[in-house]
N, C-alpha and C positions, 0 to 999 in steps of 0.2 A: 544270034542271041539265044534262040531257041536247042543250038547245039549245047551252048554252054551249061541251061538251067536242067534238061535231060539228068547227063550224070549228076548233078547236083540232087535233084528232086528223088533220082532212087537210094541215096544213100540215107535221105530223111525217112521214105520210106522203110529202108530197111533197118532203120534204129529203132522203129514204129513197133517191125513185126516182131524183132528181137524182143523186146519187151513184152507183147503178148505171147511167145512162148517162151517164157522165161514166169509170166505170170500162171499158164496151165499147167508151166514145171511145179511149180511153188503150191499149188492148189493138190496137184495127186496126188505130191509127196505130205501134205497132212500135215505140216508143222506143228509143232505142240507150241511154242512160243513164236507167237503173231510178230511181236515187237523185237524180239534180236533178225527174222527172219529179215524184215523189210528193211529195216535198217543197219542192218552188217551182217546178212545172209547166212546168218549159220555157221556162223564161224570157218568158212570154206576154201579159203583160194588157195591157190597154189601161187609159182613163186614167178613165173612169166605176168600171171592175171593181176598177181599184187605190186611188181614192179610198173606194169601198164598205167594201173590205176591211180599210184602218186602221181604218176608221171604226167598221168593226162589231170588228175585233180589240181595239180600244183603250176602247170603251162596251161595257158588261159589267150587270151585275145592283147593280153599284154606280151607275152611270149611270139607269136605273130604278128599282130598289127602292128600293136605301140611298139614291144621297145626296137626291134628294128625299124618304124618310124623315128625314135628319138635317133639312133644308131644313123639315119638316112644323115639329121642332123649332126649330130656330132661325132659323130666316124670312129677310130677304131676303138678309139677309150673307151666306146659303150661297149664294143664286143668284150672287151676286157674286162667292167664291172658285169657283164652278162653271165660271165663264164663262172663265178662266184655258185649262182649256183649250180653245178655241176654235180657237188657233194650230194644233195637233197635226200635222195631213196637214201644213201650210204648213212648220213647222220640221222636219218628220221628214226631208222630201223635200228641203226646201230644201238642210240642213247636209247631209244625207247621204247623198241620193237618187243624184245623178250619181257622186258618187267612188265610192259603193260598188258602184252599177251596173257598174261601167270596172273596179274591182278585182275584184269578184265573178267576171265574163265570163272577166277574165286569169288567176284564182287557180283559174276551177272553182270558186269557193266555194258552198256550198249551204246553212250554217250561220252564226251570228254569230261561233262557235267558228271555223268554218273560218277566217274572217277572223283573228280575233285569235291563232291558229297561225301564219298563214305570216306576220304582222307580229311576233310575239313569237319565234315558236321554242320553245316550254317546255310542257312536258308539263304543268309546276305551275299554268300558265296556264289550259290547255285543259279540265283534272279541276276545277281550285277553280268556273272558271264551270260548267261541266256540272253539277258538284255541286250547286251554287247556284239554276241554271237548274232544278234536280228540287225542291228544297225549296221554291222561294217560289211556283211554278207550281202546285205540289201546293195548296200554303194558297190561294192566287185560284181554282182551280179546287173546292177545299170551298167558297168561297164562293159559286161560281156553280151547284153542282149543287142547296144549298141555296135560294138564290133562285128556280130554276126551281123546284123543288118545290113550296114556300112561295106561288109564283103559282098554280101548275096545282089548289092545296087549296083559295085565296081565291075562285077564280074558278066549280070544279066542286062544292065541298065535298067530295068524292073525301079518304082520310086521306092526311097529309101523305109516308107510304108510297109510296103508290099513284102518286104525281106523281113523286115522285125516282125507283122504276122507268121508270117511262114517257117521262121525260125522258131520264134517263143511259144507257137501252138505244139510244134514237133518236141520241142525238148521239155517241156513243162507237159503234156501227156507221157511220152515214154516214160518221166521218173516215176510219176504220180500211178501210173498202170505198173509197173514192172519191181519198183523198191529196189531195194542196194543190190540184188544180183543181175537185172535190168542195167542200172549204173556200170557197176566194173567190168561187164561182158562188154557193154556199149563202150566203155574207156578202154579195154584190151584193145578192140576193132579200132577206136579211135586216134592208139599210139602207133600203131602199125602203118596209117592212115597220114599221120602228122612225120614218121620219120621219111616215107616214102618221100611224101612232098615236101621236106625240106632239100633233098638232095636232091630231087629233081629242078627247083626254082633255086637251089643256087646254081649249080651247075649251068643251067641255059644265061643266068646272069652272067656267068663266067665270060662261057665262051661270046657272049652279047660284048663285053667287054675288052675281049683281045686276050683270054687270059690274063693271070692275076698281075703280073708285073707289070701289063701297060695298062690295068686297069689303078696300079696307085698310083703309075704316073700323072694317069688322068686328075685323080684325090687331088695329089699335090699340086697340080696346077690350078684348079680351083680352089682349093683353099691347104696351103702346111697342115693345118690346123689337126685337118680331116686324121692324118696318120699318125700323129703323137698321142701320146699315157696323157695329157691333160686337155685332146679334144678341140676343137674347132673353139678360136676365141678362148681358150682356157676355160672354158665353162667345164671341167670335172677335173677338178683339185684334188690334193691327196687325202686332205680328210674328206671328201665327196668319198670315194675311193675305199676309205677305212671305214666308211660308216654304212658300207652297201655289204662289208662283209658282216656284217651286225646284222643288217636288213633283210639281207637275203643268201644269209649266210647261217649262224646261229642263228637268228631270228625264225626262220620256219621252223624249230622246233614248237614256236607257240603257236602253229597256223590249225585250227583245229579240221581243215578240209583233208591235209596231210596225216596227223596225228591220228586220226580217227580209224586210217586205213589196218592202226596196227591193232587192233581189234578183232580184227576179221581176217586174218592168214591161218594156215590149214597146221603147221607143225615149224619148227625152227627151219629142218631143211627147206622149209619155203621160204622162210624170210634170207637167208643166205643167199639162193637163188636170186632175191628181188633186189639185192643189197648191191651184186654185181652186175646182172643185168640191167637194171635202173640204174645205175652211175655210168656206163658207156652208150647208151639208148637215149638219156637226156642229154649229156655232152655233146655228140652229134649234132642231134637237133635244134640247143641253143645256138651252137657254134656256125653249122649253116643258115639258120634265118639272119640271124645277128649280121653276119658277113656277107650276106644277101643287100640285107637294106642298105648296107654301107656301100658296098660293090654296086648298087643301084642307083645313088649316087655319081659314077661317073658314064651310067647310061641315059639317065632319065633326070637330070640337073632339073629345078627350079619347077618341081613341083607346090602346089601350093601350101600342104600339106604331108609331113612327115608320115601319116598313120595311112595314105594313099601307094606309100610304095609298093607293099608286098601286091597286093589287087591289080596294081600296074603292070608291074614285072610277068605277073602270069595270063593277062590278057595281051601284053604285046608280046610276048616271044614264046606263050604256046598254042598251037593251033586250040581253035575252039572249044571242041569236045574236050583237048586234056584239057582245056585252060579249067573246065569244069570240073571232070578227077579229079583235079591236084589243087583246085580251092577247095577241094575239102578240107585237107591239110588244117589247115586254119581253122574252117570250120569246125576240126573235133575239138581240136583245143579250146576252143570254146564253149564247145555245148559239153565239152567233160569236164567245166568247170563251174559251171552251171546249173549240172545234174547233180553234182553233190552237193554245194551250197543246196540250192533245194531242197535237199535231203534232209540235210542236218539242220535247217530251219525249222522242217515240219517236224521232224528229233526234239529241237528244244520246246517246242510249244506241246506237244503231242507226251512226250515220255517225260524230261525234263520240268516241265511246270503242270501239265494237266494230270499227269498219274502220279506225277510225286505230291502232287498239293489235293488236287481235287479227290482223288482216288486214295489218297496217303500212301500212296506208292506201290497197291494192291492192284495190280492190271486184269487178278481171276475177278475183279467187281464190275468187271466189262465182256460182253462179249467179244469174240475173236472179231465176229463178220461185222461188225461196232467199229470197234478197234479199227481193221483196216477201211473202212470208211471215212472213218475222220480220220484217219493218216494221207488219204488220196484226198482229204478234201483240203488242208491245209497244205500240202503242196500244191495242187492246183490254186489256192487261194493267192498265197507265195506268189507263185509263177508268174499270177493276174496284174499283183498289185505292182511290183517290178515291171513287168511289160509294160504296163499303164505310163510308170516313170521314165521309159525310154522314150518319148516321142521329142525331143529338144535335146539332140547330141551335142557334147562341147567336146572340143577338140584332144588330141593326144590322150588318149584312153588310157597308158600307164603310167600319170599321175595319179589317175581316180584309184588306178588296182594296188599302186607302193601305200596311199595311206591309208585305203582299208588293211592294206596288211600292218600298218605299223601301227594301227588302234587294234587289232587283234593281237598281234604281238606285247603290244603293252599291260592287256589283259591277262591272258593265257601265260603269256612263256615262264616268269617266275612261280606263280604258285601249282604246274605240270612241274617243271622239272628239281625247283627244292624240292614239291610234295613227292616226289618222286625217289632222293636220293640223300633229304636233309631232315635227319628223325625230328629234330624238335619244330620243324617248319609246324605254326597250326594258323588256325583259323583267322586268328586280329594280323595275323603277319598277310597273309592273303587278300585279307577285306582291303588291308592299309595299300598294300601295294598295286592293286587294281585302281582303287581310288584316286591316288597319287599320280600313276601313270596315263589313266584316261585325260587327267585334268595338265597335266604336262604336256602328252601329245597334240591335245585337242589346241591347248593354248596356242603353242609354238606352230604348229599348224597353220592356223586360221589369221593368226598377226605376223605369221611371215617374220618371229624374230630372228635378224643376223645372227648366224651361227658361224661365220668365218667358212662356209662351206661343210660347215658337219651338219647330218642328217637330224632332223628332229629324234631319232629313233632312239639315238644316244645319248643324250641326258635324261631321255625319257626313260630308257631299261634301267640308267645309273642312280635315277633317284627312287624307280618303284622297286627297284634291291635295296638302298638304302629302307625304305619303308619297311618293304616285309622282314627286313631284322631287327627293325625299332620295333613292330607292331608284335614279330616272336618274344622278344623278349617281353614286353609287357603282356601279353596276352596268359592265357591260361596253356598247363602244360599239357601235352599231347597224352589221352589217354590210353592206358596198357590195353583195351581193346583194340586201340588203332595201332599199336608197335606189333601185337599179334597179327593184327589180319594182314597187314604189310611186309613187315620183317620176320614174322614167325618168333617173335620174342614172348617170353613167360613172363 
């Protein structure tokens, strides 16, 4: 036991220290702006540090635990909707990396909110996603303080307590002390971290299994099901299938943990860099966990629990001490998804509602040493009240993380990318189309209406697009300030 918690315990540590020198960096270099500093670092990374950082913001405890849990269950057709996203850095950067770079720079902008202000105009705009941004970050964020727990218990035997302290103090201090350049140094380390360990836990499942050939024959003799395009029992249909490429396909465009990162990249050749490197960096690594929990399956049948494979797999077939290194794995994935939600929580209540509203947008009516105190205390508060709500795990943790993504996506993704590419998109097009989509998803959701196997996610993007063109057209038209600051038009 005591072998395995060792490496475990220094790699917390060393997210710790990184973040306090990351914090004396930040302090000698004197930033003149407190608020882009801590929250997208200066405009800084380069194009390894920027591909790292989606990578690790965007893979989460669902990308380890769950969906190769689900994967354990329903075999290889999960690897197959898995692989969907593969594109993520390439489409995030591609549609949105340069414009928002160039608008960002011109706007000042620090938030996805700041963006969607100075394109909108509307308070009703700014509070609905704020609001939004707190509620589904909160539910992905239970999911991942759970998932780290849930590893640190599989892996130590430690009670499932003892892990979710241990975890939610480590990563809820490091953001709160260190701010976004603390975050993306910690997510570089932690991609590095996550690709390491997936090719080592698949690999020992491999060869656990006879290699891959008599590992499907094994699949198939427990169940066909396991190695066909529609999954164990038919449970992933084709619109299940078409609606994941929605999901988590186009759909992270609207995910503002990912979106945000194009903010904060250092010149184009970095984004080029991150564009290519982050599309073969997360292939891998979806591609071996996914193929891990399935190929686990025919070594470790009838477990009780799907979201117990991966923890399994690296307590029986590596010695100790690695079994420790290599749940790190997982565990960056988590706590990099974690640190930024975090982030951009204490962003919306901090910049987004307290300096736009209270301050009326004027941050020189605060002190700097102000400023970054109530920015560490709202992340720390964050952190609290989330941790608090971990203590009562329900099972399969990437359900909880698909519909915070699909109520962020219902919010976000039309009025980011019309406001982005569709002059006349304004304000009532935006209001309507949040409106519409929260109360769509939310419904369809929660009453479980038959969809014939299509995702909630779908009628939900199809009617809050029909909105936002109902809501353009009647609304007011977009004024020649905003065709200027955007477009450069006269």
């Amino acid at each position: 036991m005591m072998a395995s918690v060792l490496p475990l315990a220094a790699y917390l540590l060393l997210t710790l220290l990184l973040a306090v020198w990351v914090q004396r960096r930040a302090r000698s270099g004197a930033s003149k702006n407190i608020v882009e500093e801590y929250f997208i670092g200066g405009r800084s990374m380069g194009g390894f540090v920027l591909a790292m950082t989606i990578i690790a913001s965007y893979t989460s405890a669902s990308s380890f635990v769950g969906g190769p849990g689900v994967a354990y269950s329903l075999g290889l057709a999960w690897v197959l909707l898995a692989m969907i996203q593969v594109p993520t850095t390439f489409l995030t950067l591609g549609v949105l990396g340069k414009r928002f770079a160039i608008i960002g720079r011109r706007l000042g902008a620090v938030t996805i909110t700041d963006f969607l202000y100075a394109r909108y105009r509307s308070d009703v705009v700014v509070i609905l996603c704020s609001m939004a941004l707190l509620v589904f970050f909160a539910a992905s964020m239970v999911a991942q303080f759970i998932g780290g727990a849930r590893l640190f218990q599989a892996v130590t035997g430690y009670p499932y307590e003892v892990g979710l302290i241990l975890f939610g103090v480590t990563v809820v201090v490091y953001t709160a002390v260190g701010g976004f350049r603390a975050v993306v140094l910690t997510d570089a380390l932690q991609g590095v971290v996550m690709v390491v360990a997936s090719v080592v836990v698949f690999m020992a499942v491999l060869e656990a299994g006879g290699g891959m050939e008599q590992s499907i024959q094994t699949l198939k003799a427990i169940d066909p099901g396991l190695i066909t395009p529609s999954g164990a029992g038919g449970q992933v249909p084709a619109p299940m299938l078409f609606s994941f490429w929605v999901l988590v396909g186009l759909g992270i465009l609207g995910l503002p943990q990912t979106t945000q990162r194009c903010f904060g990249y250092k010149d184009s050749r970095s984004m080029h860099n991150a564009m290519v490197m982050g599309t073969l960096i997360i292939g891998f690594l979806l591609l071996f966990m996914h193929l891990a929990g399935v190929l686990g399956r025919a070594v470790m049948p009838g477990l009780s629990s799907g979201d117990l494979i991966i923890p399994s797999l690296i307590l029986e077939f590596l010695p100790p001490f690695w079994a420790g290194v290599f749940v790190a794995g997982p565990l960056a994935a988590i706590m990099s998804t974690v640190d930024t939600m975090l982030l951009l929580v204490s962003a919306a209540i901090i910049k987004d509602l307290y300096i736009r509203y209270s301050l009326k947008n004027d941050a020189s009516r605060i002190s700097p040493k102000k400023l970054a105190r109530m920015s560490f205390g709202c992340t720390v508060a964050a952190g609290l009240l989330v941790f608090a709500a971990s203590f009562n795990p329900p099972e399969l943790l990437v359900w909880i993380n698909l519909f915070a993504f699909g109520g962020l996506e219902a919010v976000f993704l039309w009025p980011i990318i019309l406001g982005l590419y569709w002059k006349r998109a304004n304000a009532a097009g935006a209001v309507f189309s949040i409106l519409i989509g929260l109360t769509v998803f939310i419904f369809l959701s929660v009453f479980k209406v038959p969809l014939g196997g299509v995702h909630a996610i779908i009628p939900t993007l199809a009617f809050s697009f029909v909105a936002f063109v109902a809501g353009t057209h009647f609304g007011e038209p977009v004024s020649p300030e905003i065709r200027r600051l955007f477009w450069d038009e006269e």
